[in-house]
N, CA, C and O atoms as a MOPAC input file, in Angstrom:
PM7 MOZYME 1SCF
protein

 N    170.81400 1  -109.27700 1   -26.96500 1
 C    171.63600 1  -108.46500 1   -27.83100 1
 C    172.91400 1  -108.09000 1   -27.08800 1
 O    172.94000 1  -108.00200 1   -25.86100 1
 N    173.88400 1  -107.89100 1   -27.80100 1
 C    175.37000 1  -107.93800 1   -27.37500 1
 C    175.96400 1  -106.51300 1   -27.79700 1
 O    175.74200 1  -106.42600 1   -29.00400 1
 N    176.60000 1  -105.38400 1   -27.37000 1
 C    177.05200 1  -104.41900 1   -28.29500 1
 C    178.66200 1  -103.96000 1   -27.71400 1
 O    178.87600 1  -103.43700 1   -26.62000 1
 N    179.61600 1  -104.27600 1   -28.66600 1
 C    180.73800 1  -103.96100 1   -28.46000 1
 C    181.51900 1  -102.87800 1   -28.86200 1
 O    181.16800 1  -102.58200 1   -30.00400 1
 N    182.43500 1  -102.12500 1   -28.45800 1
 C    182.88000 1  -100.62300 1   -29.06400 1
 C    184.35000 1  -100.81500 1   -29.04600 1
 O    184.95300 1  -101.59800 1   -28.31100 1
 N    184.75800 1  -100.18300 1   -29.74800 1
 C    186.07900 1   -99.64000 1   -30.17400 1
 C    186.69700 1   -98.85600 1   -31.03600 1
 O    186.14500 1   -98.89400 1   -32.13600 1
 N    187.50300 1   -98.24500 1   -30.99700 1
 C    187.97500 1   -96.98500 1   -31.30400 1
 C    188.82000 1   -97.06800 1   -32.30300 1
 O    190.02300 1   -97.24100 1   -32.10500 1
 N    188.15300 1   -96.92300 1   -33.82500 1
 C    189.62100 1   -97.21000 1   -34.74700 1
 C    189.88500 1   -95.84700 1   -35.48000 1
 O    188.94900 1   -95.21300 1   -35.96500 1
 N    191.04900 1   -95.46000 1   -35.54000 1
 C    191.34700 1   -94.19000 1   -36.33500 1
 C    190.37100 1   -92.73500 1   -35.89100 1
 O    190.38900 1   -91.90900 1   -36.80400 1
 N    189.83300 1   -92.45200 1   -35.09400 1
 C    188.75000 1   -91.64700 1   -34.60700 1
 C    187.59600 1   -91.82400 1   -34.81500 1
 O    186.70900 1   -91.00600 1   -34.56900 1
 N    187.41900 1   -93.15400 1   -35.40300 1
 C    185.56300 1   -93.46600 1   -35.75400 1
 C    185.30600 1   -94.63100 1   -34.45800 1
 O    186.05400 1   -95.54300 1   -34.10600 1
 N    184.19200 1   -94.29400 1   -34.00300 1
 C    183.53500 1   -95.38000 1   -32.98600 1
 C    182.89200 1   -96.33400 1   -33.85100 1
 O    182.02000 1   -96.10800 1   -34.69000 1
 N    183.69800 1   -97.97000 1   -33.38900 1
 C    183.04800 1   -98.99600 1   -34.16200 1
 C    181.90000 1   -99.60100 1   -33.33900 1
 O    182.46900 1   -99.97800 1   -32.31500 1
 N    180.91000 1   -99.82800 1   -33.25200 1
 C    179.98700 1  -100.46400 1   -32.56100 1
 C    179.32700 1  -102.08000 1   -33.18600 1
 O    178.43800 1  -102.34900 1   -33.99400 1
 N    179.91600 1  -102.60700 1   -32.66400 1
 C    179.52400 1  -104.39300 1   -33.36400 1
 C    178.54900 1  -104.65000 1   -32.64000 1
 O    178.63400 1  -104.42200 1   -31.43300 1
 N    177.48500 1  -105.14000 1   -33.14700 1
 C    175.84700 1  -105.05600 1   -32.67300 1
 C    175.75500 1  -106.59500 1   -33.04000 1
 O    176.21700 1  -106.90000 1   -34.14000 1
 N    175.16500 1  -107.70000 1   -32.18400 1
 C    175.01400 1  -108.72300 1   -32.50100 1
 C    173.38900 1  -109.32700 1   -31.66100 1
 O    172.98000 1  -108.96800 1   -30.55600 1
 N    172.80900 1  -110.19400 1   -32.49900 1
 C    171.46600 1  -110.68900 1   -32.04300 1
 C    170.33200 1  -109.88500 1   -32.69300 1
 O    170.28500 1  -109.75500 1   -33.91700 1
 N    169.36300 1  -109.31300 1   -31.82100 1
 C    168.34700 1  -108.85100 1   -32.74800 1
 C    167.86500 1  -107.77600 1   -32.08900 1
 O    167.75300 1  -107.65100 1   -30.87000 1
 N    167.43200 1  -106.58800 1   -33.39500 1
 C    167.16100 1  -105.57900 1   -32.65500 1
 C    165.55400 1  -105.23900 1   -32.89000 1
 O    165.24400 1  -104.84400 1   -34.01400 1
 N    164.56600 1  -105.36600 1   -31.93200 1
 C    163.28900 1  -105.26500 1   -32.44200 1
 C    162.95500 1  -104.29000 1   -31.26200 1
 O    163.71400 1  -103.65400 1   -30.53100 1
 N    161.30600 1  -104.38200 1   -31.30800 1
 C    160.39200 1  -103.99200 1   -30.19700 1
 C    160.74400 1  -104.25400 1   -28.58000 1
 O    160.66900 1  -105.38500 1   -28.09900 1
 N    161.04700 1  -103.34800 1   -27.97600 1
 C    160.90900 1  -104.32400 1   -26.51900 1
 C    162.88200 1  -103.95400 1   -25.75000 1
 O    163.60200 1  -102.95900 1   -25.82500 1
 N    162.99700 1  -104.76500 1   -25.36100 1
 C    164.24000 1  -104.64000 1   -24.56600 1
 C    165.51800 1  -103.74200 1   -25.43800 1
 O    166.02900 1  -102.63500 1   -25.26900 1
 N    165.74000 1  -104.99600 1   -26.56100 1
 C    166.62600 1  -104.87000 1   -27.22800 1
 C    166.64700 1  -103.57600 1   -28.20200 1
 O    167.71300 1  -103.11200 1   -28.60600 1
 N    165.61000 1  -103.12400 1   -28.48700 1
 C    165.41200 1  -101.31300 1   -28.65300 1
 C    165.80100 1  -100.41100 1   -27.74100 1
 O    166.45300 1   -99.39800 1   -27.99700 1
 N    165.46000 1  -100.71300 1   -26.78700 1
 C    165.87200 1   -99.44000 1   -25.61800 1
 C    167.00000 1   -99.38000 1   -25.39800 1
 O    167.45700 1   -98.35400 1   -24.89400 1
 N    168.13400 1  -100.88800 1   -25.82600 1
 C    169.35200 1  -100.35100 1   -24.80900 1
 C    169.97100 1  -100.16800 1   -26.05500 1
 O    171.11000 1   -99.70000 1   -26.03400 1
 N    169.31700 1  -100.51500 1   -27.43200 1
 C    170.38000 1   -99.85500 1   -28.29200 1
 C    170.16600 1   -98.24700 1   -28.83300 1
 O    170.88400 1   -97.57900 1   -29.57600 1
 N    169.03700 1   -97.94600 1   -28.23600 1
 C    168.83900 1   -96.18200 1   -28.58400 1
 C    169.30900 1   -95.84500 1   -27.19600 1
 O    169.71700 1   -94.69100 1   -27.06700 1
 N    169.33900 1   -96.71600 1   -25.98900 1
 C    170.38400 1   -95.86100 1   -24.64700 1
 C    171.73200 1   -96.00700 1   -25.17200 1
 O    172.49500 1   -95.17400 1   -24.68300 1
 N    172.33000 1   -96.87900 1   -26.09900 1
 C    173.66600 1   -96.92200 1   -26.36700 1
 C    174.44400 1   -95.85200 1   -27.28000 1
 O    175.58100 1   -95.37900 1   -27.29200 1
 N    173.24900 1   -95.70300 1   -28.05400 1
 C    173.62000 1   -94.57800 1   -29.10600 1
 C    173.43300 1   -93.00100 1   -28.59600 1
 O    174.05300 1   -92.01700 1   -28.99900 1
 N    172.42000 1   -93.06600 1   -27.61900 1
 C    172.40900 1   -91.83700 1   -26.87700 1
 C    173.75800 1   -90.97300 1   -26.62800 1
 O    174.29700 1   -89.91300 1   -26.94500 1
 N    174.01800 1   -92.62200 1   -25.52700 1
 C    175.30100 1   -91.86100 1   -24.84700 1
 C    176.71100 1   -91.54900 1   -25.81900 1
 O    177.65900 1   -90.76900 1   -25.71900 1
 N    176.32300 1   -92.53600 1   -26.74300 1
 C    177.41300 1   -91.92900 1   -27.87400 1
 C    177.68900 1   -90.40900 1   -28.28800 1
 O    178.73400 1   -89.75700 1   -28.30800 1
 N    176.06400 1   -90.00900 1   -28.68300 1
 C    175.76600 1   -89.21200 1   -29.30900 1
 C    175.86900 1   -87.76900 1   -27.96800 1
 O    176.14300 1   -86.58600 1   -28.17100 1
 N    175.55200 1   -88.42700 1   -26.72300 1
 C    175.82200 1   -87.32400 1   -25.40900 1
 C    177.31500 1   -87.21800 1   -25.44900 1
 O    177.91800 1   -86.15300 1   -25.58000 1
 N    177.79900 1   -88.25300 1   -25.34100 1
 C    179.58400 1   -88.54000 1   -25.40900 1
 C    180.26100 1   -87.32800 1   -26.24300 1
 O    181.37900 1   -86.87000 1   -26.00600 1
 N    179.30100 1   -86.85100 1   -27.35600 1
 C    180.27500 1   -86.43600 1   -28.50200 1
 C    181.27000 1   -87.02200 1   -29.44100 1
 O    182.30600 1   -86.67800 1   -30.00900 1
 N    180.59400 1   -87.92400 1   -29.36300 1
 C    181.41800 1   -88.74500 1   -30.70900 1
 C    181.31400 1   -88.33900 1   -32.02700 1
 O    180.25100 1   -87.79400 1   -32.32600 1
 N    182.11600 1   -88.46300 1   -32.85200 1
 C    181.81700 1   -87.57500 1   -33.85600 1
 C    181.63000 1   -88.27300 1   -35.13900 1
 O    181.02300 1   -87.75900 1   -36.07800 1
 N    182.13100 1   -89.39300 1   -35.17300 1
 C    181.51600 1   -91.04600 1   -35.74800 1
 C    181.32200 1   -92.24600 1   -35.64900 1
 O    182.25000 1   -92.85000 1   -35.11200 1
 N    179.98200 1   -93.18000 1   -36.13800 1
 C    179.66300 1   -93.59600 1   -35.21500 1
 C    179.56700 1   -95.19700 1   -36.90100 1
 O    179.02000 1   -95.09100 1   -37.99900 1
 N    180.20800 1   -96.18900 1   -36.41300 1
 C    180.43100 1   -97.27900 1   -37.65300 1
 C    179.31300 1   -98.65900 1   -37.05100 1
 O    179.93100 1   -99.68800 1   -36.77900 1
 N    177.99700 1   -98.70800 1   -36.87500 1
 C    176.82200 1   -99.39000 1   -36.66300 1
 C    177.74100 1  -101.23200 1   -37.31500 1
 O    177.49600 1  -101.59600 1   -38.46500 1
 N    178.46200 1  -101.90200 1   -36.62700 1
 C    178.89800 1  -103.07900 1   -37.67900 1
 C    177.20900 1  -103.69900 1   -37.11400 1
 O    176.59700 1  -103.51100 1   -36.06300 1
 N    176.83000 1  -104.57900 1   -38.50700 1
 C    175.54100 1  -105.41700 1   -38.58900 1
 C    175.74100 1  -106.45600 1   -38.65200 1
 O    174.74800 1  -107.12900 1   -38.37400 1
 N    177.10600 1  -107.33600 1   -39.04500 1
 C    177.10600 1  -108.59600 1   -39.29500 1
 C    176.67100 1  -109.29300 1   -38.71200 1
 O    176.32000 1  -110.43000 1   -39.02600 1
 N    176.59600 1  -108.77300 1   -37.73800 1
 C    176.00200 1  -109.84500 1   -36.11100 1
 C    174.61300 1  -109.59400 1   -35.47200 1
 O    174.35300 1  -110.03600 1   -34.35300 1
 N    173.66300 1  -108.82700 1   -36.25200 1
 C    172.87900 1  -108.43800 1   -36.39900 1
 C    171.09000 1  -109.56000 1   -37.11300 1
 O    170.46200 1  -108.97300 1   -37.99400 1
 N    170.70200 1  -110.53400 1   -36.79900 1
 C    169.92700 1  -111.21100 1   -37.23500 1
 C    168.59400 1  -110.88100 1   -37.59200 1
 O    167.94900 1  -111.19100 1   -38.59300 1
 N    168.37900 1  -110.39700 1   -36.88700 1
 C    167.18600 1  -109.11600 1   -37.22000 1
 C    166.86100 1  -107.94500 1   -36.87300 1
 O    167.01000 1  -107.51800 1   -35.72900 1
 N    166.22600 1  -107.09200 1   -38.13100 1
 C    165.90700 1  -105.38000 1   -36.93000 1
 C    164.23200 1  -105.67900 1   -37.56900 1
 O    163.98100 1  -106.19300 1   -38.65900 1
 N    163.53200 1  -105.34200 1   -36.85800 1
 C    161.68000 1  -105.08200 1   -36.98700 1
 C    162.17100 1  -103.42900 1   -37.34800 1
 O    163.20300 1  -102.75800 1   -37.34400 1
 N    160.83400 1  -103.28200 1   -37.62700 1
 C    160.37400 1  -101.74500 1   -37.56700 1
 C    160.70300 1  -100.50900 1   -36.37600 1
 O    160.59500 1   -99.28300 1   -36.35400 1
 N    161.07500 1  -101.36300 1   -35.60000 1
 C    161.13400 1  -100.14000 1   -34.17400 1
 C    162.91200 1  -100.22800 1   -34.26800 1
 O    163.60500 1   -99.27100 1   -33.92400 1
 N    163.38200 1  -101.26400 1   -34.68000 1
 C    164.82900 1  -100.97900 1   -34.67500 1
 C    165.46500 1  -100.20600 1   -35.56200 1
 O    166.46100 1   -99.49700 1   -35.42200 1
 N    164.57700 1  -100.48200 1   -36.78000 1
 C    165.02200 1   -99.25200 1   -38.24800 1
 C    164.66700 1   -97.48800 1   -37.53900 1
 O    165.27700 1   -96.42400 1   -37.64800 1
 N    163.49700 1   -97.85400 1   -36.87900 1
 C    163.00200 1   -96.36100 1   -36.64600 1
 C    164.02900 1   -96.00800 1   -35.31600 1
 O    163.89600 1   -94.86500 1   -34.88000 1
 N    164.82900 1   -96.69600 1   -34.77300 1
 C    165.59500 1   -96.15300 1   -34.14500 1
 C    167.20800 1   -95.86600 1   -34.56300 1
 O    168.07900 1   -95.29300 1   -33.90800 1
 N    167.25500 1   -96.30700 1   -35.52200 1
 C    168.39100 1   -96.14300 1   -36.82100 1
 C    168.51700 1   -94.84300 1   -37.18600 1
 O    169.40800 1   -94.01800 1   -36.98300 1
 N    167.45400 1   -94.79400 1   -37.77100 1
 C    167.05700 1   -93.34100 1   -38.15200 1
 C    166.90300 1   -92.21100 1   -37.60700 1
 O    167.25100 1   -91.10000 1   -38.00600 1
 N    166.29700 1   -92.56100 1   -36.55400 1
 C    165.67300 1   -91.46900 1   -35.88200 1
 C    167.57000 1   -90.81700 1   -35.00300 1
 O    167.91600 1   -89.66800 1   -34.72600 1
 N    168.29700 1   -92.07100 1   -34.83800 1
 C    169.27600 1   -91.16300 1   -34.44400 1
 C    170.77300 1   -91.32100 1   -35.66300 1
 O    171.96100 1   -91.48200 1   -35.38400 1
 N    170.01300 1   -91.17900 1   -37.20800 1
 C    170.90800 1   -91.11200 1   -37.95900 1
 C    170.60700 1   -89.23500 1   -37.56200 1
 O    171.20100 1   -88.45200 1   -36.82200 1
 N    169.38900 1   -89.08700 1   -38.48500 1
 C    168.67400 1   -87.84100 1   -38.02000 1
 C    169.51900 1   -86.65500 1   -37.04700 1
 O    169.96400 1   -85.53800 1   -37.31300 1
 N    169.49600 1   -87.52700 1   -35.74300 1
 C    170.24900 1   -86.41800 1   -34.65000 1
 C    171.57200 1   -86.23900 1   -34.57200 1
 O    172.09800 1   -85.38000 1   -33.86500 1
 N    172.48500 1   -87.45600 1   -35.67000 1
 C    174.05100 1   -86.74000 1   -35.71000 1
 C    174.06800 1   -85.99800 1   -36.93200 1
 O    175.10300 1   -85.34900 1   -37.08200 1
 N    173.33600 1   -85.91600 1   -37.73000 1
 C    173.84400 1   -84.74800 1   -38.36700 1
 C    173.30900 1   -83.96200 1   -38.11900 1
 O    173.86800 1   -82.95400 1   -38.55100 1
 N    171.96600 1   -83.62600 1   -37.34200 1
 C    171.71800 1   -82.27500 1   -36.93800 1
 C    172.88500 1   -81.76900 1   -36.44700 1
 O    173.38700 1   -80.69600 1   -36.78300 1
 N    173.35400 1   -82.61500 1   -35.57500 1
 C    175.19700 1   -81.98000 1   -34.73900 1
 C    176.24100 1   -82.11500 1   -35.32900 1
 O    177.25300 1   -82.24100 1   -34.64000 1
 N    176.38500 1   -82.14000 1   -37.11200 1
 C    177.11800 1   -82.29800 1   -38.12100 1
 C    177.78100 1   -83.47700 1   -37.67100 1
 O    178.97800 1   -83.30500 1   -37.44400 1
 N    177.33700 1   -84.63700 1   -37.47600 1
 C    178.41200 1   -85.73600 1   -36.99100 1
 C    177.74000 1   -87.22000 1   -37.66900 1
 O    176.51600 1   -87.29500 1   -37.78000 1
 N    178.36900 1   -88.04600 1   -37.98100 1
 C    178.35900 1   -89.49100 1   -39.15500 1
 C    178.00100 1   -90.47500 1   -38.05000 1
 O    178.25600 1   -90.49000 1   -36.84600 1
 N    177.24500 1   -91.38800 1   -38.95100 1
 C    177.01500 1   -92.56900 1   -38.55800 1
 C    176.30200 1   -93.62400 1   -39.57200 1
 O    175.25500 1   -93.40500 1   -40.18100 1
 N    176.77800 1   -94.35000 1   -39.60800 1
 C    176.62800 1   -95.46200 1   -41.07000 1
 C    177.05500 1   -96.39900 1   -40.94700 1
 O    178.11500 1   -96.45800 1   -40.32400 1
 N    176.40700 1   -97.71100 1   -41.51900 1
 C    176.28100 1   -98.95000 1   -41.25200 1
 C    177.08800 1   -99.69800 1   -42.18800 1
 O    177.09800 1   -99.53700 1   -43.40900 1
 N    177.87600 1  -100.66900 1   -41.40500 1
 C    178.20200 1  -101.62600 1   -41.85100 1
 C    177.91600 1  -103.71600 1   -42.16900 1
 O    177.22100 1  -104.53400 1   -41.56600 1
 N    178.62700 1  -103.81300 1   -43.08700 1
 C    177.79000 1  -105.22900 1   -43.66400 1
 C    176.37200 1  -105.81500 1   -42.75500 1
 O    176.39700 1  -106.67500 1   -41.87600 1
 N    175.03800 1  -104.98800 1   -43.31800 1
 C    174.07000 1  -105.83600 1   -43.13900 1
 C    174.21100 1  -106.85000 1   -43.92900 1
 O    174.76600 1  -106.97900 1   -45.02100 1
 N    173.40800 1  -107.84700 1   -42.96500 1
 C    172.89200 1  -109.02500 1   -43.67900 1
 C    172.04600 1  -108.97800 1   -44.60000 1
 O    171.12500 1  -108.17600 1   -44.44200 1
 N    172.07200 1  -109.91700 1   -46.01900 1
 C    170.87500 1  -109.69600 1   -47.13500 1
 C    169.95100 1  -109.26700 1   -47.06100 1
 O    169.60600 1  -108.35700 1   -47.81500 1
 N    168.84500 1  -109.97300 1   -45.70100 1
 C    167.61100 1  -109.61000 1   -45.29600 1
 C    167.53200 1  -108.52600 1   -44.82100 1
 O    166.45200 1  -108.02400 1   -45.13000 1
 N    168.19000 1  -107.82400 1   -44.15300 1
 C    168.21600 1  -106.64800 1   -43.55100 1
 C    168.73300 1  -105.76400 1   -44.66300 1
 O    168.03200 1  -104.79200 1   -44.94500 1
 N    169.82600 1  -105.94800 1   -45.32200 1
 C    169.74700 1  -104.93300 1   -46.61500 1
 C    168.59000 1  -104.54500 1   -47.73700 1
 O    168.46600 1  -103.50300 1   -48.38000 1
 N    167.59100 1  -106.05000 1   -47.74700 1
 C    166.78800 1  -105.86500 1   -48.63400 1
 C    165.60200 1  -104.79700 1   -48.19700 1
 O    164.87900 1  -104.04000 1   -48.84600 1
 N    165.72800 1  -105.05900 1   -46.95300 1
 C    164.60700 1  -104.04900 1   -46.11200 1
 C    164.81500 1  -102.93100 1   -46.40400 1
 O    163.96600 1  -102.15400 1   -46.84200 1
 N    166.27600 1  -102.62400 1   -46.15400 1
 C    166.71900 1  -100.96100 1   -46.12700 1
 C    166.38600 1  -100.36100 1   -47.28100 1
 O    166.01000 1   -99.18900 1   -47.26800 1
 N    166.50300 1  -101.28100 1   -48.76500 1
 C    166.48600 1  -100.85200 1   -49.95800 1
 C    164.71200 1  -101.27300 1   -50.21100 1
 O    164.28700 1  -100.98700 1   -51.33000 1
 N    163.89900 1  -101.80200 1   -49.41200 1
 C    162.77600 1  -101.73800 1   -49.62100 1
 C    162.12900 1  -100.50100 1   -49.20700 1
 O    161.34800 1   -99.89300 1   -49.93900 1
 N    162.42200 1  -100.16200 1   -48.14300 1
 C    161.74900 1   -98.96700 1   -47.42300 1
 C    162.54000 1   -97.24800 1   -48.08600 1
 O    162.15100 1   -96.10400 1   -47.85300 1
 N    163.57700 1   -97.65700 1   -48.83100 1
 C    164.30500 1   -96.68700 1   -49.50600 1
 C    165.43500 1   -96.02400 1   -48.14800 1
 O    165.90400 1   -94.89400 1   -48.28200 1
 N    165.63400 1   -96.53800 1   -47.39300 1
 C    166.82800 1   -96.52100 1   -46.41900 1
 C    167.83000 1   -96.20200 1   -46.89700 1
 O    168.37200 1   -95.09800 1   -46.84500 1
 N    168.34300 1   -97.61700 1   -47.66500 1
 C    169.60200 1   -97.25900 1   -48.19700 1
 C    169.88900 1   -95.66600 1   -49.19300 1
 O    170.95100 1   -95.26800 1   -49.66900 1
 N    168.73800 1   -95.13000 1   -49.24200 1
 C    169.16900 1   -93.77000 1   -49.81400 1
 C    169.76100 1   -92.70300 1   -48.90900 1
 O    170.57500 1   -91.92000 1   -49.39800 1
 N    169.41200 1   -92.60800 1   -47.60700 1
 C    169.85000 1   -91.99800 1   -46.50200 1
 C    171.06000 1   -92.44500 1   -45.21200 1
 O    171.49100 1   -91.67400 1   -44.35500 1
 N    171.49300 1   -94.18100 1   -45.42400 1
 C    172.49600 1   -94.19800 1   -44.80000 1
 C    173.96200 1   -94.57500 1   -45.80000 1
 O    174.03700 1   -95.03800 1   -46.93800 1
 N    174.68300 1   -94.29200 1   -45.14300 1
 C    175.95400 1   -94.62400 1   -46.09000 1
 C    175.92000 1   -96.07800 1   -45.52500 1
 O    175.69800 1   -96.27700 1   -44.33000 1
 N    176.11600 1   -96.95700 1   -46.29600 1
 C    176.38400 1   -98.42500 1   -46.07000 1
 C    177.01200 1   -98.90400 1   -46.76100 1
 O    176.81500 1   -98.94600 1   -47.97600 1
 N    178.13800 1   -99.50000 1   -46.03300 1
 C    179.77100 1   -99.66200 1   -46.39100 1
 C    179.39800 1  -101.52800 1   -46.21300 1
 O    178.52300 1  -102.01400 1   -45.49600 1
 N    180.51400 1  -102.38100 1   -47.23700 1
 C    180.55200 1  -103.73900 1   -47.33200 1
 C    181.96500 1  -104.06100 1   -46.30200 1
 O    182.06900 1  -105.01600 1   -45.53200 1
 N    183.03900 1  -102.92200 1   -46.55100 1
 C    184.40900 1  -103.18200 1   -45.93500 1
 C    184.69800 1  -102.05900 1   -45.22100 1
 O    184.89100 1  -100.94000 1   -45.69600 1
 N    184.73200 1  -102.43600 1   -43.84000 1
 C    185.31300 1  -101.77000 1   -42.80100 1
 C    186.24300 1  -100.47200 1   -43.16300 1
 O    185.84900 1   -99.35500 1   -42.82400 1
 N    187.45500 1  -100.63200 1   -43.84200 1
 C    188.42500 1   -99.93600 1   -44.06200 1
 C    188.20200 1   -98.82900 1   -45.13500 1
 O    189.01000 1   -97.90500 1   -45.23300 1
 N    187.34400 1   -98.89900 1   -45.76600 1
 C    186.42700 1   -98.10000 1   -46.69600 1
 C    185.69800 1   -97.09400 1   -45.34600 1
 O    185.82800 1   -95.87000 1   -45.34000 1
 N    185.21800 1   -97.57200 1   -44.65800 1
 C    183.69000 1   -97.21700 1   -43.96500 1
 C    184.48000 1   -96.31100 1   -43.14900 1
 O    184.20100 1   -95.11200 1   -43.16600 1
 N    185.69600 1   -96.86900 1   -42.24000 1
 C    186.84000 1   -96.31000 1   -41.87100 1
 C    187.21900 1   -94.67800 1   -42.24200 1
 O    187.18300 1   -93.62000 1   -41.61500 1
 N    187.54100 1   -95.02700 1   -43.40100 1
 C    188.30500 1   -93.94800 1   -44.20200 1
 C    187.39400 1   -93.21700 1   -44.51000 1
 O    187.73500 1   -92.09900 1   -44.12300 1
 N    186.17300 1   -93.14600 1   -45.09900 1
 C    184.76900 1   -92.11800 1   -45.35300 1
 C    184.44600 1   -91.70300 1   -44.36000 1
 O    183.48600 1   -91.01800 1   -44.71400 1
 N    184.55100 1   -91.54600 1   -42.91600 1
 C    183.96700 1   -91.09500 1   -41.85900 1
 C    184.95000 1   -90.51200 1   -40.78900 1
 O    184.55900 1   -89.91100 1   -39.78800 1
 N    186.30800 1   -90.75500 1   -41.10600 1
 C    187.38100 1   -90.37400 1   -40.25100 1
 C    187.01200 1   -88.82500 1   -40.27100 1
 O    186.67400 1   -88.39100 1   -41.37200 1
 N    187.03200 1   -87.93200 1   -39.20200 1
 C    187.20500 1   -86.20700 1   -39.20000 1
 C    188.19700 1   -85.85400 1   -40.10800 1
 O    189.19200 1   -86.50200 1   -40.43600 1
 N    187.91400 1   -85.02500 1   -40.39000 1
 C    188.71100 1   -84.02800 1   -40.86400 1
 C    189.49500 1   -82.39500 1   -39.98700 1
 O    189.06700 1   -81.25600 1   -39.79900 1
 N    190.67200 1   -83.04700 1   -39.69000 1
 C    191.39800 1   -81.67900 1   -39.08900 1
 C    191.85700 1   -80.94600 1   -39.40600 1
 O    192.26700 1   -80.08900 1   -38.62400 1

């Protein structure tokens, strides 16, 4: 798994590529989001396109730290999953709890702070 960051308009983009399951590729993406979330970031744009698969331990780590930015009033929401991975989200009723954006500049603009 590959995870790249950058900074557009005050939202942290994170482009996630390969697969996120059980095992390695879980840990360093809940250590990645940690430090986001230690960082103080205040939004956080999950891109999926590059994303081939998440198992069960990768959704539950989705969640579990969608969960902890808004306890600290702070965003994080996913961009273009893949079919299979969307169908999941909307199987397990996911998609009711994350914002999931198709176009960047949308996803962008819904999550920018407000000053």
């Amino acid at each position: 798994m590959e995870i790249e960051r950058l900074e557009e308009k005050g939202v942290t983009v994170v482009a996630v590529r390969g697969v996120i399951n059980f095992g390695e590729s879980a840990r360093q993406f809940s250590s990645y989001l940690a430090d986001l979330l230690d960082a103080g970031v205040p939004a956080v744009l999950v891109d999926m396109s590059g994303i081939d698969h998440v198992d069960s331990t990768g959704l539950g780590e989705l969640v579990g730290y969608l969960q902890r930015f808004e306890k600290e009033g702070r965003r994080l929401a996913l961009l273009r999953p893949h079919r299979r991975i969307l169908s999941l989200l909307r199987l397990t009723r996911l998609d009711e709890i994350f914002l999931i954006f198709e176009e960047r500049s949308e996803a962008i603009e819904a999550l920018q702070t407000s000053d």
